[in-house]
N, C-alpha and C positions, 0 to 999 in steps of 0.2 A: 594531417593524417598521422603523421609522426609521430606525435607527443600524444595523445589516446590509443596507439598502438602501439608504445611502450609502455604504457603504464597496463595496457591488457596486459600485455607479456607478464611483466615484472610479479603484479598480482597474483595472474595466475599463479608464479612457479614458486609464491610464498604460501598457496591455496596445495599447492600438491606437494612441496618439499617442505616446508618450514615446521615446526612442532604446532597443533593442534588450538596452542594459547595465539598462535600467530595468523592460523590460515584463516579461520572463524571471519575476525577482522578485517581479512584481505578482504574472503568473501563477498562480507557485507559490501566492503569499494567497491569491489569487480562489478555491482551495477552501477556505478556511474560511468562506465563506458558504454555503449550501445551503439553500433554500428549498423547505418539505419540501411539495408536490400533494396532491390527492385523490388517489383511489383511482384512477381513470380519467382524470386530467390527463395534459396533457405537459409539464407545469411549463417554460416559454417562459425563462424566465432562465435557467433548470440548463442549458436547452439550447441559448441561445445561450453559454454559457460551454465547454461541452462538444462543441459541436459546430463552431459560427460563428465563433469566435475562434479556435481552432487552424488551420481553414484561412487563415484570414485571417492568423497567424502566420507558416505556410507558404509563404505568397509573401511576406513580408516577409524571411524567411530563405533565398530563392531561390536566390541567391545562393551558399547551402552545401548545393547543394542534391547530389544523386548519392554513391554509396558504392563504395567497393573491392571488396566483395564481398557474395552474398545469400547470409542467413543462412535459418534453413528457421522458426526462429519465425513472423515474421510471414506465413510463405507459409502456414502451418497454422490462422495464426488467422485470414486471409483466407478459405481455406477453409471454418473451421467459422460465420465469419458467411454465407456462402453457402449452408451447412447449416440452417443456423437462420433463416434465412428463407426456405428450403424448407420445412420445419416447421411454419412460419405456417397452412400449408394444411389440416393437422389440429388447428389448436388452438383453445379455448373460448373465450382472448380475445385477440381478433386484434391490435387498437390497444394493446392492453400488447405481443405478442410486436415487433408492428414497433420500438416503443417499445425491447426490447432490442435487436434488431437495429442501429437507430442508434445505442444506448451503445456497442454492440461497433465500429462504424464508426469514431462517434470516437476512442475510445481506441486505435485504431490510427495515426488522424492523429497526435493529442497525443504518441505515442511517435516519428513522424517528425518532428515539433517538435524535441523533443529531442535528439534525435540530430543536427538539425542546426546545434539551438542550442551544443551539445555542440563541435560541428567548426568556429562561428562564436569559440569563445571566451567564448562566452556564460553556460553553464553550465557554471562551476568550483565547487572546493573552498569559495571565499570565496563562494557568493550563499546557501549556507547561515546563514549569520550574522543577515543584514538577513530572512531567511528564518523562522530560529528565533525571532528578537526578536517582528519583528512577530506571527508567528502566538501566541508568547505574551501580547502585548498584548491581540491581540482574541479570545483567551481569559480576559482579566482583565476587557474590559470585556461581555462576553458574562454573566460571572460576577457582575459587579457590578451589573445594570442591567438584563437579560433574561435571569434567572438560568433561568428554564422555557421557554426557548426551545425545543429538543428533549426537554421534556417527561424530561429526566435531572436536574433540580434539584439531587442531591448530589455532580455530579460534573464536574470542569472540563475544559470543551470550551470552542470557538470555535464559531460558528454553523451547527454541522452536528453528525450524531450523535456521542457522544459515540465509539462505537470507531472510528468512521472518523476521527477527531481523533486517535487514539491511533496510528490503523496509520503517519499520516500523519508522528506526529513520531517516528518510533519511526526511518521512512526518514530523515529529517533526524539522528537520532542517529546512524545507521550513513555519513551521507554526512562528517559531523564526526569520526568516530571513524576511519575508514579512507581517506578519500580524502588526498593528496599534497596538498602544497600551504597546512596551516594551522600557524602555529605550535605549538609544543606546551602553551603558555599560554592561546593561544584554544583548542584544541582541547578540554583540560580544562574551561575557564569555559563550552561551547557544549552540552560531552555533561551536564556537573551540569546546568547548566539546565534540559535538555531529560529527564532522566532525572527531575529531580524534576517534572515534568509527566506525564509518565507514571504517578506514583504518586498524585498528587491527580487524573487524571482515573478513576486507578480500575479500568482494564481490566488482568485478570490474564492474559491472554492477551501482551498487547504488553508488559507488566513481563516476563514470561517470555521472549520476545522479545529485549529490550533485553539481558537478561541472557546469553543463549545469544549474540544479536550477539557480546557482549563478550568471550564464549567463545571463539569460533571466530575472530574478529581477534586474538587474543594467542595463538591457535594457530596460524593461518599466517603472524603476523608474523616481522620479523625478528630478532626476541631472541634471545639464546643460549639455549641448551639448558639449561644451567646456572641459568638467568631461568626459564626454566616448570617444571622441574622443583621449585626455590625455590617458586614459586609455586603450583602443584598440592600439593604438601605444607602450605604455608599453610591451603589452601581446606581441606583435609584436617583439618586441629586446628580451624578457625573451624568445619566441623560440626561435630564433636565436642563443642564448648565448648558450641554453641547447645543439643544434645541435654541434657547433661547440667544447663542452666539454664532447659528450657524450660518448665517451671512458673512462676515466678516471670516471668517472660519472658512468656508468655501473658496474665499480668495484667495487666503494665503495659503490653504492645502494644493489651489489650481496656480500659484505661482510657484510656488517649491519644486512640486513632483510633478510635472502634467501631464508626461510619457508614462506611469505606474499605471497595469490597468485597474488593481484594488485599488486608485487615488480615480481614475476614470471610473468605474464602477459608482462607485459612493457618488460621485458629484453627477451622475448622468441619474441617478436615481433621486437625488435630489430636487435637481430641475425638473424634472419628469418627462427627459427628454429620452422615450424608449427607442430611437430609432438610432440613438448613441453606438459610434466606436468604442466606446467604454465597454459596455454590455457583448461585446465581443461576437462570437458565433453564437449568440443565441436566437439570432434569427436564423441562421443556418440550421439551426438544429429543431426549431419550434417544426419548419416546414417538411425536414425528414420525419419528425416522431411523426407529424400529419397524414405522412402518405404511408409509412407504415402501416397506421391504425385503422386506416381509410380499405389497406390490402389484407390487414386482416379480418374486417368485415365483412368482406368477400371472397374470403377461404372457404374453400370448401371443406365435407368433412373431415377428409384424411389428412388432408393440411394443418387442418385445425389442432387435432389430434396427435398427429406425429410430425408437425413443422412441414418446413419448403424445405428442408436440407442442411447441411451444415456447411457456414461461410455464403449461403446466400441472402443471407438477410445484404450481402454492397450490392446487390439488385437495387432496390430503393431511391439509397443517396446517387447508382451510377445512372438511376431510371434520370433523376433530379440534373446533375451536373457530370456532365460526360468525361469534362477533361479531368479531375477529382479522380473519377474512377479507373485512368489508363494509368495513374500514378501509384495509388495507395494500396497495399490487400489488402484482399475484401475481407480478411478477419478483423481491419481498422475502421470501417468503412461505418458501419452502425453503433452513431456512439452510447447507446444504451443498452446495457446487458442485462437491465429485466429484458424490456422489451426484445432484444435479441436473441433471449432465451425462447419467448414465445415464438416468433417470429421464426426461428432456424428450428427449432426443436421442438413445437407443439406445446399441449397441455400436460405431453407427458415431461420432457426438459421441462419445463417451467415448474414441472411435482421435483423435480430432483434438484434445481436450482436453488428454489425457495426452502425447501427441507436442509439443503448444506446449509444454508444460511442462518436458518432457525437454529442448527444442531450447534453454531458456532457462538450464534449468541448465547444460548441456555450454558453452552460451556462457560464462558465468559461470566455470566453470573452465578453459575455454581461454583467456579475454582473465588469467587471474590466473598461471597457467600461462607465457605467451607475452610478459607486460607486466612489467617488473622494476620500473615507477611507481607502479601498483595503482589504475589505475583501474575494473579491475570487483572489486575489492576488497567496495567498498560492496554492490555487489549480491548477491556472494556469501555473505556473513554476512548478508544481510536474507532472503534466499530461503527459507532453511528454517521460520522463524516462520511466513512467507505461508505456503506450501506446507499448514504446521497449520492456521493461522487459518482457510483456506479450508475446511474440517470447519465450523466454526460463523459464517463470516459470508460476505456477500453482494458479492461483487469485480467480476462482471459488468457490474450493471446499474446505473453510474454513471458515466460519461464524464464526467472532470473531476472529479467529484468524492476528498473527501479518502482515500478507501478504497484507489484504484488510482493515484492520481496521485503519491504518497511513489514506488513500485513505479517507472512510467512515467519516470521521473527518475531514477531508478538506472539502466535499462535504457540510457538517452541516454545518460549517461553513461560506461557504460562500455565503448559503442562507440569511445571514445576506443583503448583496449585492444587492439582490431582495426585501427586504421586507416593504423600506418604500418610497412614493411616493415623498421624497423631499430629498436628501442626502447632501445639501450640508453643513449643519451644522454638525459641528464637536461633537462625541460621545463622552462621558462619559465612559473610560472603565476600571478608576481603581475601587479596590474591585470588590465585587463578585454582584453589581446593575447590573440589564439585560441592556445590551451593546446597546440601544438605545438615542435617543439625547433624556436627561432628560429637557434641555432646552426648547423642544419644546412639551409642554403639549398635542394639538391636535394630533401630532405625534402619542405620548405614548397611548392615547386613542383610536387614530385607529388602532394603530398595538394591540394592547389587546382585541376588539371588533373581 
């Protein structure tokens, strides 16, 4: 408990005192602590991290503060936290549903943050670096010293569960791998690093992730045609080769690594043995979507309509396995946030769910579309992983924490993308100058106005 509760401390007091080039980066750390409550807690640290420090950011970055134009994002997930604490009124447990209500609050701030830490200079290509280092530090001393801290013992994390560690760096590889601005010698030494954390923490979701990122940046990069077609043909014979050596191949991957669940994964998939510890909670999870789906064919209409409540979608899993449910909040409880969307919040949540999400991706492809720099680059090849992930893990109910804060920093950033009415002069973005064309002084003026 010691050593994650000093480095909260420490962080914090470089997030609230230190100059602005420094606290960004603390930041970013300050989620690999998480300090997991009871059942019924409000865990007071998560939430002055999550809630008390972004605002307190906010006026600190005052400053940068106002935008060119309002996107319909954050207007819908304004919205749907208004929804969801309407909600409250029908639901079994109240002090959890307000409890998400304030995740969702913060993490709207924490995305104003960014965005304006973003327009401050603040968060560039380069705070990834001091970013990936450290959070792999205090995954090494996590691993070395409080190795059962979240209770995943085989698998490497920093002081919070192990797949929010993974979604976390997985943002950090995509911010290293597409964003402007890093040599192409750091860019290589920052994405190995951070991709071989991805495989020792284990999660086959964000390896899959990592991979599809890598996909789709070397698709809309700008290589010649003649470069991906080379390359597609490569990818082409390296399956091939794997097919035809996959016996021998399977042994030695099941002798080296045999605790990995991404090395249990692949080899349980292999065999075709679905009923595999490899394959992890997916039976767990096959069996909750079941009785979900099952109880929402027998909603009736107001349910249907306007949900069972907010936070009562851990009816379900606590319906399913009782001892599960005297442990976990029920905001963790269903691990699918479509479906928990529909589920807690109706057909009308599920219009305001899907709408944020639509309005994020359109962003995504407009700022990549309109920006010849690429700063929503990152966010665009991060999106579709989330988009999956959110089928089996929990994004809502975490303000600050490492699950949506990777996400929340791709978004800051690639407001960059929208904010100035001429892009095609090339930015300025070594040191810690705000990441606009210094060159172009009318620019500078109007985006400061």
């Amino acid at each position: 408990m010691l050593i994650p509760l000093t480095l909260y401390i420490v962080l914090t007091c470089v997030v609230l005192f230190a100059p602005l080039r420094w606290a960004i980066p603390a930041y970013l750390l300050l989620t690999c602590t998480d300090f997991q409550g009871t059942r019924d807690s409000i865990g007071l640290l998560n939430a002055f991290r999550g809630f008390v420090v972004p605002i307190y950011l906010m006026w600190r970055l005052r400053e940068y503060a106002g935008h060119r134009t309002i996107i319909l994002a954050p207007v819908f997930w304004a919205l749907l936290i208004v929804y969801a604490g309407m909600a409250c009124f029908w639901s079994y447990f109240p002090v959890s549903a307000l409890k998400l209500v304030g995740h969702m609050t913060g993490t709207l701030i924490i995305a104003f943050v960014f965005a304006r830490a973003a327009k401050g200079g603040y968060l560039n290509a380069r705070v990834v670096i001091p970013v990936a280092v450290g959070s792999i530090l205090i995954a090494f001393a996590q691993f070395l010293y409080l190795h059962d801290w979240t209770y995943e013992g085989s698998r490497f994390s920093a002081f919070t569960p192990a797949q929010a560690f993974a979604s976390f760096i997985t943002a950090l590889y995509c911010m290293a791998l597409s964003a402007p601005g890093l040599a192409k010698r750091t860019r290589i030494w920052v994405c190995s690093a951070l991709l071989l954390t991805i495989v020792f923490n284990g999660s086959r979701i964000w390896f899959f992730g990592v991979v599809l990122a890598t996909l789709i940046a070397f698709a809309i990069s700008r290589a010649r045609t003649g470069t991906k077609i080379f390359a597609v043909a490569f990818c082409i014979l390296a399956v091939c080769f794997l097919v035809i050596v996959r016996a021998p191949l399977a042994q030695m991957i099941r002798d080296v690594a045999p605790s990995n669940r991404i090395v249990a994964a692949a080899l349980a998939a292999y065999e075709g043995d679905y009923q595999s510890e490899g394959l992890g909670t997916l039976r767990f999870r096959r069996i909750v979507y079941e009785t979900a789906i099952e109880q929402l064919k027998h909603s009736t209409f107001t349910e249907f309509v306007f949900g069972r409540g907010t936070s009562n979608g851990s009816l379900v899993t606590g319906s399913l396995f009782r001892g599960y449910a005297g442990m976990i909040d029920p905001n963790r409880m269903l691990h699918d946030e479509w479906l928990r969307s529909f589920y807690e919040w109706g057909l009308v949540g599920l219009f305001l769910w899907c709408s944020f999400w639509i309005s994020i991706v359109a962003y995504a492809v407009k700022g990549v579309r309109n920006d010849n720099v690429g700063y929503a680059k990152p966010l665009l090849v991060y999106l579709p992983t989330l988009l999956i992930a959110m089928a089996g893990e929990n994004f809502i109910a975490g303000a600050g924490n490492a699950m949506s804060l990777g996400f929340l920093m791709l978004v800051g950033y690639a407001t960059l993308a929208h904010r100035y009415p001429a892009r095609k002069i090339e930015p300025v973005l070594n040191g810690t100058a705000p990441a606009f064309p210094l060159n172009a002084p009318d620019l500078v003026a109007d985006v400061r106005r």
